[in-house]
NUVOVO-591512 format. One record per atom (N, C-alpha, C): residue in one letter; atom name; z, x, y. Coordinates in steps of 0.02 Angstrom, whole numbers, plus 50000, padded with zeros to 5 digits. Layout:
NUVOVO-591512
<site><tornu>a</tornu><dofi>CA</dofi><Z>Z</Z><X>X</X><Y>Y</Y></site>
...
//
This chain:
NUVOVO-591512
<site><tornu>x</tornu><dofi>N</dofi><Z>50141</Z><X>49579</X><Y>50550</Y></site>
<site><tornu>x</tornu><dofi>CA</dofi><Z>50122</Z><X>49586</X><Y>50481</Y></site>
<site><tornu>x</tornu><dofi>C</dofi><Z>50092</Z><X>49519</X><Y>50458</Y></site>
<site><tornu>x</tornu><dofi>N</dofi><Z>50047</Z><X>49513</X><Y>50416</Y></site>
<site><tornu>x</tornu><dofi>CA</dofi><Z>50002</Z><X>49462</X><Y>50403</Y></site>
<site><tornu>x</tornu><dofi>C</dofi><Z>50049</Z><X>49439</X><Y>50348</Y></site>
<site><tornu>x</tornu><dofi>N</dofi><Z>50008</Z><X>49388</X><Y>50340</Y></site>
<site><tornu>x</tornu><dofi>CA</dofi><Z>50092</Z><X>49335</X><Y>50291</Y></site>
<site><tornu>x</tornu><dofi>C</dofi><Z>50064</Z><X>49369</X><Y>50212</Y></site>
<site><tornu>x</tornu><dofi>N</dofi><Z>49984</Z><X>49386</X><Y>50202</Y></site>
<site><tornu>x</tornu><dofi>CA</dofi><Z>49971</Z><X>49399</X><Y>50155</Y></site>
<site><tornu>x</tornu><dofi>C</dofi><Z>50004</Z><X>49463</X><Y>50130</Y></site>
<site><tornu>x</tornu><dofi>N</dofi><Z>50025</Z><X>49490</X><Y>50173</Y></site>
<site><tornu>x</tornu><dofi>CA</dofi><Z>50065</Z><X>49567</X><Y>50173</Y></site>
<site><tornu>x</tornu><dofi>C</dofi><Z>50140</Z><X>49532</X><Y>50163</Y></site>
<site><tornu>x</tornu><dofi>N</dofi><Z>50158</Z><X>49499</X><Y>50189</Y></site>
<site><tornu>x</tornu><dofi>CA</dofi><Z>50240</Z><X>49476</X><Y>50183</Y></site>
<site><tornu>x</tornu><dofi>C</dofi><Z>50246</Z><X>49482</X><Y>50099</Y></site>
<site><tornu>x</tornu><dofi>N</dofi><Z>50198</Z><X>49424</X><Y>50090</Y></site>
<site><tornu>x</tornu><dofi>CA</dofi><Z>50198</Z><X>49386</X><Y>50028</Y></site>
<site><tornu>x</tornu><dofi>C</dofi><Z>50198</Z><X>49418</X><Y>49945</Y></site>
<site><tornu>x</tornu><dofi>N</dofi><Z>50145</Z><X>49455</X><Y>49973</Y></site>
<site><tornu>x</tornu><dofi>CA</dofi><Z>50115</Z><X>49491</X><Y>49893</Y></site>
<site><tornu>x</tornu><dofi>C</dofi><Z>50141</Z><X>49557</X><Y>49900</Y></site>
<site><tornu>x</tornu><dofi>N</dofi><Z>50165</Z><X>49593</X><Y>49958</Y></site>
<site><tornu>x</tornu><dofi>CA</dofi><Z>50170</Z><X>49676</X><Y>49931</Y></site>
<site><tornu>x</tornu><dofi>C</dofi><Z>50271</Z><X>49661</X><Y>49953</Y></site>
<site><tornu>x</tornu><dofi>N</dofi><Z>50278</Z><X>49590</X><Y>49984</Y></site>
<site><tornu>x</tornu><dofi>CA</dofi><Z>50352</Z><X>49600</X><Y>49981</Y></site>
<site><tornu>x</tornu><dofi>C</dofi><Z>50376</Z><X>49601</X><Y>49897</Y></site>
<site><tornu>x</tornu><dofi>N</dofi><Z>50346</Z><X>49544</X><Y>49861</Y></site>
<site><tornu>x</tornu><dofi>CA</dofi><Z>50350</Z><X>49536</X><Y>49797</Y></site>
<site><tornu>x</tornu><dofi>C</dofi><Z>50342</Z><X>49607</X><Y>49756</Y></site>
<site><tornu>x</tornu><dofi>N</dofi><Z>50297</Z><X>49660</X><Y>49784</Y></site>
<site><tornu>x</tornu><dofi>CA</dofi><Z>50290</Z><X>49722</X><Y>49751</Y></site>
<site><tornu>x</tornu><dofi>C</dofi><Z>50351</Z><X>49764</X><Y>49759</Y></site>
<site><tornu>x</tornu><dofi>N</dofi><Z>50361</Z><X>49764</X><Y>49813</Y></site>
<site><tornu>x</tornu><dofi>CA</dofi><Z>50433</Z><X>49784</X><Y>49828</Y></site>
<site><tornu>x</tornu><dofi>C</dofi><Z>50502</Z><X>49766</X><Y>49798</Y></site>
<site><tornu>x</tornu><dofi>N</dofi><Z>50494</Z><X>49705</X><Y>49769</Y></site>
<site><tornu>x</tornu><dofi>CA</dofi><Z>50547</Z><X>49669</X><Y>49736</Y></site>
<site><tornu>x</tornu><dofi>C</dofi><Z>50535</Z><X>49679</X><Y>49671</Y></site>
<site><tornu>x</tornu><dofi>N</dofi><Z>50468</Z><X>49699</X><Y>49659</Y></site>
<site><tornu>x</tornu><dofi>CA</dofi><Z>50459</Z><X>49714</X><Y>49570</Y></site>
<site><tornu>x</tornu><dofi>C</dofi><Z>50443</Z><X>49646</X><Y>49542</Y></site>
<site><tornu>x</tornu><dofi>N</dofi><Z>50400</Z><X>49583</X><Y>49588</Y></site>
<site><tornu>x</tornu><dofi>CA</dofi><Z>50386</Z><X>49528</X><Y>49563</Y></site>
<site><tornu>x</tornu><dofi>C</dofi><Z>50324</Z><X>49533</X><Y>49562</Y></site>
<site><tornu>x</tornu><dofi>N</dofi><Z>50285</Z><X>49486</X><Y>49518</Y></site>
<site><tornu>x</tornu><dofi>CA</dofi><Z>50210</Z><X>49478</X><Y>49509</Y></site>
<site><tornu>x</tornu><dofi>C</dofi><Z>50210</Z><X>49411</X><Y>49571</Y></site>
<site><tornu>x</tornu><dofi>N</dofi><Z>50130</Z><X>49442</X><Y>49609</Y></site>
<site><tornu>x</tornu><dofi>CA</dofi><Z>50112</Z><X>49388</X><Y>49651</Y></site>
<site><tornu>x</tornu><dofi>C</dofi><Z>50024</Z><X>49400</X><Y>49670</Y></site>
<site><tornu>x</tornu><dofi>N</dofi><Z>50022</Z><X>49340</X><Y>49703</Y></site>
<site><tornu>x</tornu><dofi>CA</dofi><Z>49947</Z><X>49344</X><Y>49722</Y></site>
<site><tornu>x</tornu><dofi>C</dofi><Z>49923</Z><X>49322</X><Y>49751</Y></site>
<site><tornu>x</tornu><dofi>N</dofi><Z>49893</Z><X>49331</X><Y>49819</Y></site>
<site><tornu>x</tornu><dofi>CA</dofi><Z>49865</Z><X>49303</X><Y>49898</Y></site>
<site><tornu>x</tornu><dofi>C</dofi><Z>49811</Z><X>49335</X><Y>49898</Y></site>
<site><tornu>x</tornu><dofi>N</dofi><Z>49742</Z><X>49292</X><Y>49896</Y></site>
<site><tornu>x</tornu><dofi>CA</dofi><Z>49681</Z><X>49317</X><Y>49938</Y></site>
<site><tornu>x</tornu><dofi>C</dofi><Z>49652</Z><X>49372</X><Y>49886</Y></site>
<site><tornu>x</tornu><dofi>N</dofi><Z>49641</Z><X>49422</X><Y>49924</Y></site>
<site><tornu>x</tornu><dofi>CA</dofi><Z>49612</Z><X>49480</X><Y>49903</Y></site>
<site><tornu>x</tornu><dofi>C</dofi><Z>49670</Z><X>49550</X><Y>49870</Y></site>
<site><tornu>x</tornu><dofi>N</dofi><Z>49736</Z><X>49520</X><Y>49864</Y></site>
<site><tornu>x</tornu><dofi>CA</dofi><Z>49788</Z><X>49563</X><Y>49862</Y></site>
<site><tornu>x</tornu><dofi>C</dofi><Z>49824</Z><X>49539</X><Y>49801</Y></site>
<site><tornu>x</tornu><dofi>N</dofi><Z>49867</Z><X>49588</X><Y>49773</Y></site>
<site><tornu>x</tornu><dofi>CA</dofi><Z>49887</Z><X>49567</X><Y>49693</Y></site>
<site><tornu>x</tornu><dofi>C</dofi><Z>49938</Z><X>49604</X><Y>49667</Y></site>
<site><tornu>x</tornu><dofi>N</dofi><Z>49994</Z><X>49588</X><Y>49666</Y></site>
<site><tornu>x</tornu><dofi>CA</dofi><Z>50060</Z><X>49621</X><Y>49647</Y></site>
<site><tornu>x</tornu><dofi>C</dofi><Z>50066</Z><X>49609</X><Y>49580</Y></site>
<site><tornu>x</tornu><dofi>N</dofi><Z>50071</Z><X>49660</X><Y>49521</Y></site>
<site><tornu>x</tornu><dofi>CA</dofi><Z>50099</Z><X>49652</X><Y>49458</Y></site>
<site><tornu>x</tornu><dofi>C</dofi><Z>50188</Z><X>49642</X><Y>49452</Y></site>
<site><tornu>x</tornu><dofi>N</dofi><Z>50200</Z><X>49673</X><Y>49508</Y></site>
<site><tornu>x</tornu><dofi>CA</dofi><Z>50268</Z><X>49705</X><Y>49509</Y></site>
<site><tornu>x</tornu><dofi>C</dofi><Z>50280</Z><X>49761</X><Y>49484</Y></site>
<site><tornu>x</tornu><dofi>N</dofi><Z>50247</Z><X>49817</X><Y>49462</Y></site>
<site><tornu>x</tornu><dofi>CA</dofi><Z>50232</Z><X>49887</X><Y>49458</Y></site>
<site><tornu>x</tornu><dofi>C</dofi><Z>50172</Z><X>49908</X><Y>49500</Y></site>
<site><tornu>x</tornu><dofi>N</dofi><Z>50120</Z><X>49870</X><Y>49502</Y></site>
<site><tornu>x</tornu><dofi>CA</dofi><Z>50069</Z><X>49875</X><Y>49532</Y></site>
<site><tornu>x</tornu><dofi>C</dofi><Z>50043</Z><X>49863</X><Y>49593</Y></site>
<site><tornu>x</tornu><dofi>N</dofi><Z>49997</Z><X>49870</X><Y>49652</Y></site>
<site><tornu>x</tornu><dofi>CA</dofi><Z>49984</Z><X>49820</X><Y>49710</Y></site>
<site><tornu>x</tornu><dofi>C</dofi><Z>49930</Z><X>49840</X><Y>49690</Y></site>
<site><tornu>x</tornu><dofi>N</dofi><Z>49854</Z><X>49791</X><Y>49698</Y></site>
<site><tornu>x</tornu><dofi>CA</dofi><Z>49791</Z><X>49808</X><Y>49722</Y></site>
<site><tornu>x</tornu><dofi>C</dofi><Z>49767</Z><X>49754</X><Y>49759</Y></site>
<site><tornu>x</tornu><dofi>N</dofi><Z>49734</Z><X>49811</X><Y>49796</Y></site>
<site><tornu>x</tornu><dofi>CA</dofi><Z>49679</Z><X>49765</X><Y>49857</Y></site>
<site><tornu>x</tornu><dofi>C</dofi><Z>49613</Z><X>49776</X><Y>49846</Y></site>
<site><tornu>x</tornu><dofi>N</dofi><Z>49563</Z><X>49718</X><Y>49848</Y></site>
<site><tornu>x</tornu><dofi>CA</dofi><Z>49508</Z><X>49713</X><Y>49806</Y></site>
<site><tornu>x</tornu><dofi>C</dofi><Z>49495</Z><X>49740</X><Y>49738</Y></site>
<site><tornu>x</tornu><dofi>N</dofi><Z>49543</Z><X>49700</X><Y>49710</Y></site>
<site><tornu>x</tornu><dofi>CA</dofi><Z>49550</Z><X>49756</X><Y>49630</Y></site>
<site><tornu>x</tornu><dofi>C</dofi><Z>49556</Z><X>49820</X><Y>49641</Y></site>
<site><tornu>x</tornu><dofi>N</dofi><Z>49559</Z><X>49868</X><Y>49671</Y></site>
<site><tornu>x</tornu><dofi>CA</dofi><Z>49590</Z><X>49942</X><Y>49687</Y></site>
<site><tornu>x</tornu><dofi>C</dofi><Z>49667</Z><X>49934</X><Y>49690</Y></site>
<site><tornu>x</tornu><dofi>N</dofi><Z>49686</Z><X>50013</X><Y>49653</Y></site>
<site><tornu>x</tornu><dofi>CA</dofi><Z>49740</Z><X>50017</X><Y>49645</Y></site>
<site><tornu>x</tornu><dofi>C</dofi><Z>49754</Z><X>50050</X><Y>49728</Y></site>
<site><tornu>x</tornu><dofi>N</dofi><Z>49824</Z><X>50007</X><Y>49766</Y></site>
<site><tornu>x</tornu><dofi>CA</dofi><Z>49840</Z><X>50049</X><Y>49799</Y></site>
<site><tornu>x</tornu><dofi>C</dofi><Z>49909</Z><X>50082</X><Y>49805</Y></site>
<site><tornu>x</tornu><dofi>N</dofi><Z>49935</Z><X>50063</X><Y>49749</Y></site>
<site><tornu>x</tornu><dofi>CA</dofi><Z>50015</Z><X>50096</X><Y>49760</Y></site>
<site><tornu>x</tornu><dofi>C</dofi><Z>50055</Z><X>50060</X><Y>49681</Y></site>
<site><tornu>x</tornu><dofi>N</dofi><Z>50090</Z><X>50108</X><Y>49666</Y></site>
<site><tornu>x</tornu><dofi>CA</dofi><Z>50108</Z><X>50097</X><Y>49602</Y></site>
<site><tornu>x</tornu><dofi>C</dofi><Z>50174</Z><X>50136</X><Y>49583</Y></site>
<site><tornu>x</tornu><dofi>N</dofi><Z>50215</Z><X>50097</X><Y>49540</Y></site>
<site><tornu>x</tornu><dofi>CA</dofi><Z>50313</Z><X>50109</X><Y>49531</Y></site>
<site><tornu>x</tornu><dofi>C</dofi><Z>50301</Z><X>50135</X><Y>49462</Y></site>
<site><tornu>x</tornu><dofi>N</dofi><Z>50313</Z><X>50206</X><Y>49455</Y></site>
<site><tornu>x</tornu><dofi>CA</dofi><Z>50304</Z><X>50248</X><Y>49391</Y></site>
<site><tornu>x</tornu><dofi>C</dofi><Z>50381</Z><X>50291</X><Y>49411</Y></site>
<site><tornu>x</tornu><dofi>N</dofi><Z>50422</Z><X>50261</X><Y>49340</Y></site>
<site><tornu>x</tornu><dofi>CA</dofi><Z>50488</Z><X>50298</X><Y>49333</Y></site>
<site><tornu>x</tornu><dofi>C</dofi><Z>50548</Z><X>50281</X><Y>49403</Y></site>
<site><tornu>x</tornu><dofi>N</dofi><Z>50537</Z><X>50218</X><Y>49438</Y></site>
<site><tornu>x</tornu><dofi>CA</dofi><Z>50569</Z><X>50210</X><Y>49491</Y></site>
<site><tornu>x</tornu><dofi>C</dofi><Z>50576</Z><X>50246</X><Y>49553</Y></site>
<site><tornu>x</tornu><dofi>N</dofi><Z>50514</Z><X>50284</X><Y>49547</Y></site>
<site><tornu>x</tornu><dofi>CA</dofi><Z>50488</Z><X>50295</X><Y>49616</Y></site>
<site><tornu>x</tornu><dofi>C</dofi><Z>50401</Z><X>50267</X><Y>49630</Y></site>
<site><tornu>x</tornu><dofi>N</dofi><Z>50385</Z><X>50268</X><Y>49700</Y></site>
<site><tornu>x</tornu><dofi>CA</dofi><Z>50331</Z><X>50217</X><Y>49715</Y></site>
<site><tornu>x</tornu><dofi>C</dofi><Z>50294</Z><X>50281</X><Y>49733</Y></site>
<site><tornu>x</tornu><dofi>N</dofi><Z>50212</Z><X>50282</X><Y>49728</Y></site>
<site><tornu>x</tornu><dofi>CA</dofi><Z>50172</Z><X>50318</X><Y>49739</Y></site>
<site><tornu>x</tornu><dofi>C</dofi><Z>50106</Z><X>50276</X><Y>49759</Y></site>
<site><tornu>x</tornu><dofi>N</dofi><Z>50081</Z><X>50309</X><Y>49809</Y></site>
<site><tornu>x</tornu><dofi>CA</dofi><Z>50004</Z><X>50251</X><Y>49861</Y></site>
<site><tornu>x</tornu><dofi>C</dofi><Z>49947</Z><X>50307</X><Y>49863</Y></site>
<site><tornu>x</tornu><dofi>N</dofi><Z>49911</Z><X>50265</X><Y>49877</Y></site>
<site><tornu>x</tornu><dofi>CA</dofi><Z>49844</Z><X>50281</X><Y>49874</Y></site>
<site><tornu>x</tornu><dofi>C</dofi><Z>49802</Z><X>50264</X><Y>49913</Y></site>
<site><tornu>x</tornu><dofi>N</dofi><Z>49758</Z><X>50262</X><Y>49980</Y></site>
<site><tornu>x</tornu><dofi>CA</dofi><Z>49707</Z><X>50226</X><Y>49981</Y></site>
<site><tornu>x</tornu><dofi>C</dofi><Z>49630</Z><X>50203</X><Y>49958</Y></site>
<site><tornu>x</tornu><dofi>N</dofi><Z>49660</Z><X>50231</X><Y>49910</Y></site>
<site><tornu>x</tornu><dofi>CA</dofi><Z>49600</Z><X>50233</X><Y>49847</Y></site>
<site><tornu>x</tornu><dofi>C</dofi><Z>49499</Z><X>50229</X><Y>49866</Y></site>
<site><tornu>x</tornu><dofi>N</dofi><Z>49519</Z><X>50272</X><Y>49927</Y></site>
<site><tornu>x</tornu><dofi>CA</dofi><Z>49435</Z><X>50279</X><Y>49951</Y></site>
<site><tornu>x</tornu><dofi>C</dofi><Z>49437</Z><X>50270</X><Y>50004</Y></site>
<site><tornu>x</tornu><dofi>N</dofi><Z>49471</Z><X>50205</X><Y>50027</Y></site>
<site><tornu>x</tornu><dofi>CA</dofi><Z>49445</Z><X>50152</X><Y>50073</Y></site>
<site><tornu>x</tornu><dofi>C</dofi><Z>49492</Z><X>50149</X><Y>50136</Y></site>
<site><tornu>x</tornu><dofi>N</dofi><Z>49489</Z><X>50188</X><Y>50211</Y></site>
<site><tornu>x</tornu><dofi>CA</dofi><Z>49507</Z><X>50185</X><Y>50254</Y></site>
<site><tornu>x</tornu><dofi>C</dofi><Z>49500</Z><X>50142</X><Y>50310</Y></site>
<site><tornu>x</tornu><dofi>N</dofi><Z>49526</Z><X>50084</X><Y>50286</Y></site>
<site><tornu>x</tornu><dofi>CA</dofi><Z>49503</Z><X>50017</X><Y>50320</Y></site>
<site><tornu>x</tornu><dofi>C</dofi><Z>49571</Z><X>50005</X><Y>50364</Y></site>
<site><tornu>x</tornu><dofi>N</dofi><Z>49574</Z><X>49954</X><Y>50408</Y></site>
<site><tornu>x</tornu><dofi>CA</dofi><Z>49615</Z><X>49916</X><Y>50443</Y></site>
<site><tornu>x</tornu><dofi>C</dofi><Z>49661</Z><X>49870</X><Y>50374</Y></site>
<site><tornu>x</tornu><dofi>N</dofi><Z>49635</Z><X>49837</X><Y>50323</Y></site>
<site><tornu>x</tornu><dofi>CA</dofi><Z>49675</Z><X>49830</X><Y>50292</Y></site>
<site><tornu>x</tornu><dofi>C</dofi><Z>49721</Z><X>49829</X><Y>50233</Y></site>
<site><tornu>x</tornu><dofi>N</dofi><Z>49675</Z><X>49902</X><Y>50216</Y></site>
<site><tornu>x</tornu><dofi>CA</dofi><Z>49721</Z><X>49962</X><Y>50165</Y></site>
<site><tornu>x</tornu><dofi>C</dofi><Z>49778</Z><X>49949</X><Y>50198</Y></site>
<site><tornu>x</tornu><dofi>N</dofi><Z>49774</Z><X>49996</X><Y>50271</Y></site>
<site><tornu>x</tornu><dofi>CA</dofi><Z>49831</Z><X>50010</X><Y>50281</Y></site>
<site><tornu>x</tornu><dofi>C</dofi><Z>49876</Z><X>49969</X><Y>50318</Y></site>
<site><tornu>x</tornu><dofi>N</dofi><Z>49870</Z><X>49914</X><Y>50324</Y></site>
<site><tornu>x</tornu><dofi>CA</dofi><Z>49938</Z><X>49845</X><Y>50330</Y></site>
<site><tornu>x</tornu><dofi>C</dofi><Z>49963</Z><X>49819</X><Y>50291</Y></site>
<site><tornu>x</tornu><dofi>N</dofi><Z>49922</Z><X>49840</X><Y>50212</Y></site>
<site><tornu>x</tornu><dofi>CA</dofi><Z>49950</Z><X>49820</X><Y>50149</Y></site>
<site><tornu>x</tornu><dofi>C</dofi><Z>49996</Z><X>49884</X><Y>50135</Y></site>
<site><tornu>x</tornu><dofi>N</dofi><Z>49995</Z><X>49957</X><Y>50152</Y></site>
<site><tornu>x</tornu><dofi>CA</dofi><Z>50010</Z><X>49992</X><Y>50141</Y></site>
<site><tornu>x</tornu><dofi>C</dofi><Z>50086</Z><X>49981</X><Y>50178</Y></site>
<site><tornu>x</tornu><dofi>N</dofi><Z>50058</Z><X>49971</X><Y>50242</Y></site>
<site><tornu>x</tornu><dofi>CA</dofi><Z>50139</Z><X>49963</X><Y>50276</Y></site>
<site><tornu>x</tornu><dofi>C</dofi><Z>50174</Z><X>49924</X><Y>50277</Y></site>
<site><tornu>x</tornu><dofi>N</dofi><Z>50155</Z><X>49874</X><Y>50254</Y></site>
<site><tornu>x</tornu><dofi>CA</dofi><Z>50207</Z><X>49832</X><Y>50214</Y></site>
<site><tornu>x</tornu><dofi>C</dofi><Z>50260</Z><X>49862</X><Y>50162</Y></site>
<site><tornu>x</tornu><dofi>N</dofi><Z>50237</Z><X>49923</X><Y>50133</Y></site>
<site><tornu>x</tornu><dofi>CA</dofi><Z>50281</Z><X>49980</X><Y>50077</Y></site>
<site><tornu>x</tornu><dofi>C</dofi><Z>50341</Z><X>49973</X><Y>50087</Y></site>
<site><tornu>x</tornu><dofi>N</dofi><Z>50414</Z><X>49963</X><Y>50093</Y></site>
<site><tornu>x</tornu><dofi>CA</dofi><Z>50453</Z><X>49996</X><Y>50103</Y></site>
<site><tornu>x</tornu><dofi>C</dofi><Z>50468</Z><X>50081</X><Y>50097</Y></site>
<site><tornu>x</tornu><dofi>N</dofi><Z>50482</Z><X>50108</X><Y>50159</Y></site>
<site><tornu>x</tornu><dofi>CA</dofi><Z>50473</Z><X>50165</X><Y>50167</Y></site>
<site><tornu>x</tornu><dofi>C</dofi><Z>50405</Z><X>50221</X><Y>50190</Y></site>
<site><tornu>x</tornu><dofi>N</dofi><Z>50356</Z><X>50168</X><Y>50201</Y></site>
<site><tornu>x</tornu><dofi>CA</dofi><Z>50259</Z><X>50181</X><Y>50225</Y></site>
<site><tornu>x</tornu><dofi>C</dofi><Z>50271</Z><X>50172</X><Y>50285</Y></site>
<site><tornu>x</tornu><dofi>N</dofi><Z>50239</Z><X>50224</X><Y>50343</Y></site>
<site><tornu>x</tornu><dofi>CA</dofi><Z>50204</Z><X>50209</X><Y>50396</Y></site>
<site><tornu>x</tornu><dofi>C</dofi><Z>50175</Z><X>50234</X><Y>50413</Y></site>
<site><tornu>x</tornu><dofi>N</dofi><Z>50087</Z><X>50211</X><Y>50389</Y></site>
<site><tornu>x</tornu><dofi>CA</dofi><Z>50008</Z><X>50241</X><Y>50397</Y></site>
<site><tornu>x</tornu><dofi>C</dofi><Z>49988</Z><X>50212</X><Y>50463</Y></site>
<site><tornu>x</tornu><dofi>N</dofi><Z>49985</Z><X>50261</X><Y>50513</Y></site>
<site><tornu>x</tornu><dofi>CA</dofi><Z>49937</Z><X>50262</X><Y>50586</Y></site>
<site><tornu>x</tornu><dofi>C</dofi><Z>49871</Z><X>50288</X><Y>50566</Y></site>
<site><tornu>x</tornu><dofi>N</dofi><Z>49834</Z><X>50295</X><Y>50617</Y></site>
<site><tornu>x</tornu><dofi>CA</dofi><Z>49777</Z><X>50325</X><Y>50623</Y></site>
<site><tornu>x</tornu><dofi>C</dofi><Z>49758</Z><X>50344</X><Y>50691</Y></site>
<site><tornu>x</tornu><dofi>N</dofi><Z>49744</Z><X>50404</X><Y>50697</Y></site>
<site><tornu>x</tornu><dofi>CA</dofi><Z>49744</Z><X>50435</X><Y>50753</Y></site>
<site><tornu>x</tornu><dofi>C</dofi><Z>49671</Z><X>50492</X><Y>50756</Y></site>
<site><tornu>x</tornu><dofi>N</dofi><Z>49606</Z><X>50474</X><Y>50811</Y></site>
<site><tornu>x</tornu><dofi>CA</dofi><Z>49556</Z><X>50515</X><Y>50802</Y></site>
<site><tornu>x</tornu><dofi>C</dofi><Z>49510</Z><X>50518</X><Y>50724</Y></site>
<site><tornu>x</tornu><dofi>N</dofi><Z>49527</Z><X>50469</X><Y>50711</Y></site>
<site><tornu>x</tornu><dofi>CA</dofi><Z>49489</Z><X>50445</X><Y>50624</Y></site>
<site><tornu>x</tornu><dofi>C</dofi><Z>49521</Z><X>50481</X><Y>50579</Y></site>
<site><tornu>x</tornu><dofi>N</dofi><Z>49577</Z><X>50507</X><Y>50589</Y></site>
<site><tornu>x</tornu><dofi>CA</dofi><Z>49625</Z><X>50556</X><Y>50537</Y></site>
<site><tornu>x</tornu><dofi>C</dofi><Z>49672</Z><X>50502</X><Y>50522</Y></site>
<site><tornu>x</tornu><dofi>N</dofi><Z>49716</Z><X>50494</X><Y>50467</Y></site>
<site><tornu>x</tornu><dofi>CA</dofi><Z>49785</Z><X>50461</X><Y>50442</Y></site>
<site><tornu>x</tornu><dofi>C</dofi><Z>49835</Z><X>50517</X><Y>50433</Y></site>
<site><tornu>x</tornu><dofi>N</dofi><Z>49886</Z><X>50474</X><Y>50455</Y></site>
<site><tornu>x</tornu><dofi>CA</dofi><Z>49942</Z><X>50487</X><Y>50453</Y></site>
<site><tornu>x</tornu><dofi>C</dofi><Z>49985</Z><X>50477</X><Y>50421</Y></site>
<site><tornu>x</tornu><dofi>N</dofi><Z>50022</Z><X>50473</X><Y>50361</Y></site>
<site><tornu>x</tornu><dofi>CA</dofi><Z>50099</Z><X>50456</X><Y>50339</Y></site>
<site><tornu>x</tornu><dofi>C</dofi><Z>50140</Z><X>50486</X><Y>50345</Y></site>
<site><tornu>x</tornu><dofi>N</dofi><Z>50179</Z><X>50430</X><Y>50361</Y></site>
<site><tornu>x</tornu><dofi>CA</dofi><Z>50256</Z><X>50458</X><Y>50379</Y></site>
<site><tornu>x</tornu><dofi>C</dofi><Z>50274</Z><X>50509</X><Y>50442</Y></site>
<site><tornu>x</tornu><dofi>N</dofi><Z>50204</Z><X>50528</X><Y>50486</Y></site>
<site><tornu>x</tornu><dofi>CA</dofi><Z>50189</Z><X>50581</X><Y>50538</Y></site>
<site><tornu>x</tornu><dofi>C</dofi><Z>50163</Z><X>50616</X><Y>50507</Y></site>
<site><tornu>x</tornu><dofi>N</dofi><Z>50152</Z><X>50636</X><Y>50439</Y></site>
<site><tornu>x</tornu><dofi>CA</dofi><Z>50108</Z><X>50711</X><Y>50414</Y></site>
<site><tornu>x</tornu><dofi>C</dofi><Z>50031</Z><X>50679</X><Y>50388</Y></site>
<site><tornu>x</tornu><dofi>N</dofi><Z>49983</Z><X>50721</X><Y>50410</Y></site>
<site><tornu>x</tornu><dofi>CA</dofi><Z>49926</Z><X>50714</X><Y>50403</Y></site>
<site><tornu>x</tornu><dofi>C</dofi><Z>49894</Z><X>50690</X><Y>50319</Y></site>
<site><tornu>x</tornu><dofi>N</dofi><Z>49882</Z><X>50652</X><Y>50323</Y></site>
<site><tornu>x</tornu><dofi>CA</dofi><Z>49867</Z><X>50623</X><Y>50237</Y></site>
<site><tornu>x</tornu><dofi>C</dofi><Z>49802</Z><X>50601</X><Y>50232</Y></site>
<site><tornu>x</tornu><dofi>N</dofi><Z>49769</Z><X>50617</X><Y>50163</Y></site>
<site><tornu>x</tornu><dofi>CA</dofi><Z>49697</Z><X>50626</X><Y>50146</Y></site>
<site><tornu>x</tornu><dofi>C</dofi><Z>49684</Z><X>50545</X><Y>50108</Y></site>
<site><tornu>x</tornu><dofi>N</dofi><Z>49728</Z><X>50540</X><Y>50094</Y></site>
<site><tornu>x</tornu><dofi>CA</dofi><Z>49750</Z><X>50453</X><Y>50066</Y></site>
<site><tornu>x</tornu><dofi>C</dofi><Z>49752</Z><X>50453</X><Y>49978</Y></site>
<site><tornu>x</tornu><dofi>N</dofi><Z>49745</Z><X>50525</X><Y>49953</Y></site>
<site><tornu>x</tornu><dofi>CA</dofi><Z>49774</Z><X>50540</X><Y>49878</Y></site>
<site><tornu>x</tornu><dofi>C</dofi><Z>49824</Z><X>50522</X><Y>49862</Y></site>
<site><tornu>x</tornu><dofi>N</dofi><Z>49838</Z><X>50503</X><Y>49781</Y></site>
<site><tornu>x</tornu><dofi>CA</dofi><Z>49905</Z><X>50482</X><Y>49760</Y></site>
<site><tornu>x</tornu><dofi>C</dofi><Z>49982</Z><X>50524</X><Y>49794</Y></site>
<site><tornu>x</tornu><dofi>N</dofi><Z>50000</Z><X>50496</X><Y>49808</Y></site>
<site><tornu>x</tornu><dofi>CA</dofi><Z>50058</Z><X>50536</X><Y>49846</Y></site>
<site><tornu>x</tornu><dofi>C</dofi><Z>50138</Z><X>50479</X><Y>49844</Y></site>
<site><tornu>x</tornu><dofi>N</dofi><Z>50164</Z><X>50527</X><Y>49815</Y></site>
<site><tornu>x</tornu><dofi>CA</dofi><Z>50257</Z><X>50485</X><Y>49815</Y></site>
<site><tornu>x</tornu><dofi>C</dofi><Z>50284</Z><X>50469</X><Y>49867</Y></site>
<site><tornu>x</tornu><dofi>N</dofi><Z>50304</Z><X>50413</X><Y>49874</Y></site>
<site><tornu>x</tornu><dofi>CA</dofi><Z>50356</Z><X>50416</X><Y>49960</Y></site>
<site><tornu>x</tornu><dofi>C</dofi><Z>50424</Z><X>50380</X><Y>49952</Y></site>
//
């Protein structure tokens, strides 16, 4: 895991504001390149890859507690079930 992932989406996880690089924790919020990619509404967390099926959407993604986006044949995966990268609860 890249430290920029430690750093800013551990802080998201903790519900702290932080900010490395291209990545940006409100502590309700995470975005990468100003895109929203995952967000704490009512104390549950909900992600997104908000378009963009890159290599590092999804290491910011798996940094989530409780996320694990593969990619397999240019399809994604969470959690093992096939995902389109729409808002979705986990």
């Amino acid at each position: 895991m890249r430290l920029i992932t430690e750093k800013v989406v551990g802080a998201f996880n903790s519900g702290r504001p932080a900010r490395s690089g291209n990545t940006k924790s409100t502590g309700n919020e995470l975005f990468l390149h100003n895109n929203l990619i995952a967000r704490r509404i009512n104390g549950k967390v909900e992600i997104s890859n908000a378009g963009w099926s890159s290599n590092t959407t999804k290491e910011r993604l798996n940094g989530i507690s409780g996320v694990s986006v593969c990619q397999k044949n240019f399809d994604w995966f969470l959690n093992g079930k096939k995902w389109d990268g729409s808002w979705i609860a986990v």
